[in-house]
C-alpha positions as CSV (number, residue, x, y, z in Angstrom):
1,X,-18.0,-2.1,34.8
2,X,-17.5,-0.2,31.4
3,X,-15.5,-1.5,28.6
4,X,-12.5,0.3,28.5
5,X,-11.6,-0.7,24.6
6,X,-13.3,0.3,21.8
7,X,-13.4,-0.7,18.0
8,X,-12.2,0.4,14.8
9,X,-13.1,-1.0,11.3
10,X,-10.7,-0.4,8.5
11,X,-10.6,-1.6,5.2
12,X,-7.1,-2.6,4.0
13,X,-5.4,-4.6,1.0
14,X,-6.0,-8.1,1.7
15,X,-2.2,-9.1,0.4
16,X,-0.9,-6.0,2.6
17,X,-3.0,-7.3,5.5
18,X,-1.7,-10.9,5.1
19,X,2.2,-9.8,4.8
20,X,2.2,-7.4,8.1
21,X,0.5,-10.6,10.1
22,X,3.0,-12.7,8.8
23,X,5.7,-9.9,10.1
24,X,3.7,-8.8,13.3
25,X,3.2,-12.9,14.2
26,X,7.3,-13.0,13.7
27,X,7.6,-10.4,16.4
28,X,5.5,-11.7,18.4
29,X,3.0,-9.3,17.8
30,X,-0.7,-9.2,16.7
31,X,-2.3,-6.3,14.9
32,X,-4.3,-5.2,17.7
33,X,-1.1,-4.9,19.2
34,X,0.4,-3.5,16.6
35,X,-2.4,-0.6,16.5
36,X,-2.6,0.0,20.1
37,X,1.4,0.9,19.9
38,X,1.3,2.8,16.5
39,X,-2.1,5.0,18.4
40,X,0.5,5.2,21.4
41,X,3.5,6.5,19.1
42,X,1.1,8.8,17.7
43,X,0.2,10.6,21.1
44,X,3.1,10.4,22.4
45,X,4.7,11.9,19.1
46,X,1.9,13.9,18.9
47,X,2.2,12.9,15.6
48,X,2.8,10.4,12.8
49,X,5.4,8.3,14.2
50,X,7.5,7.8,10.7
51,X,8.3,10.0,8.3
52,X,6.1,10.5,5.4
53,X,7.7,12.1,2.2
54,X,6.9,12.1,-1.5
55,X,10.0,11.0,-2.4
56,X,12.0,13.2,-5.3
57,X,14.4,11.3,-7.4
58,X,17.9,12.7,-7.0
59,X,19.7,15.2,-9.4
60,X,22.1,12.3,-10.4
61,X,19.2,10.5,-11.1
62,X,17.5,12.7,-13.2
63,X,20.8,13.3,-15.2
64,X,20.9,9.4,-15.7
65,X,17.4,9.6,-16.9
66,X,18.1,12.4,-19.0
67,X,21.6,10.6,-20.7
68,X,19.2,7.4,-20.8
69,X,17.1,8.9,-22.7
70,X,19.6,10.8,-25.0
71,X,20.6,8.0,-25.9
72,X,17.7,6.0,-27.0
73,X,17.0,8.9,-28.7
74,X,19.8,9.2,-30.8
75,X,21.0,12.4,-29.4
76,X,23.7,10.9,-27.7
77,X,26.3,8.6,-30.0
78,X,27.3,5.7,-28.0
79,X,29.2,2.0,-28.8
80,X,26.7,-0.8,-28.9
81,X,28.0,-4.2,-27.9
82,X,26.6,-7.8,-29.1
83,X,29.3,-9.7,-27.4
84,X,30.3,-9.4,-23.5
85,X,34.2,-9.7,-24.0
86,X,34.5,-7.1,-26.0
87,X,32.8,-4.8,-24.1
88,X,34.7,-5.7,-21.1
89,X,38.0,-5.5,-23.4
90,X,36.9,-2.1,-24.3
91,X,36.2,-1.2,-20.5
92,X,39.8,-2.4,-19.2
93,X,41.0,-0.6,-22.4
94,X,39.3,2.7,-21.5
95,X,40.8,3.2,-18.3
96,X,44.1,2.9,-19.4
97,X,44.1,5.6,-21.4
C-alpha cells in the first residue's frame, strides 16, 4: 500500500520553533499537527487563514510622534519636571482651571 503522507523540510528560527512547541504541547498539539490543520485552513480558506497586513501606525500616532519630536527639538516649549509631586501638583492644578 502507498504512503499516503508526505514530507516537508523547512527551515525556521530555532527560538520561534522552540516557543510554538511549548504552545502547541499546551494544546495538546504537535507541529505536525499543527501543519496538517493550518494546510487544511488554507484549502478550505482557499487562502491564508489569518490576516496578513503591514501594519500603518495610526494618525494619532503619527501626531504623537510628531509632538514627540517637537519637542525634543525645541520647537515645542514645554515644563520639565525633576520632582514627581510637582508635576502631579501641576496636573491636579491644570484641570481646574
Amino acid at each position: 500500500m502507498a504512503s499516503l503522507t508526505s514530507t516537508i523540510n523547512i527551515n525556521v528560527d530555532k527560538h520561534l520553533k522552540e516557543e510554538a512547541t511549548a504552545i502547541l504541547k499546551d494544546l495538546g498539539l504537535n507541529m505536525s499537527t499543527f501543519i496538517n490543520m493550518a494546510l487544511t485552513q488554507v484549502i478550505k480558506r482557499n487562502g491564508i487563514p489569518f490576516e496578513v497586513v503591514n501594519p500603518k501606525p495610526s494618525k494619532e500616532l503619527l501626531e504623537a510622534l510628531q509632538e514627540g519630536e517637537d519637542i525634543l527639538n525645541g520647537k515645542i516649549k514645554t515644563k520639565g519636571y525633576h520632582n514627581v509631586k510637582k508635576m502631579i501638583e501641576d496636573i491636579l492644578n491644570e484641570d481646574q482651571c
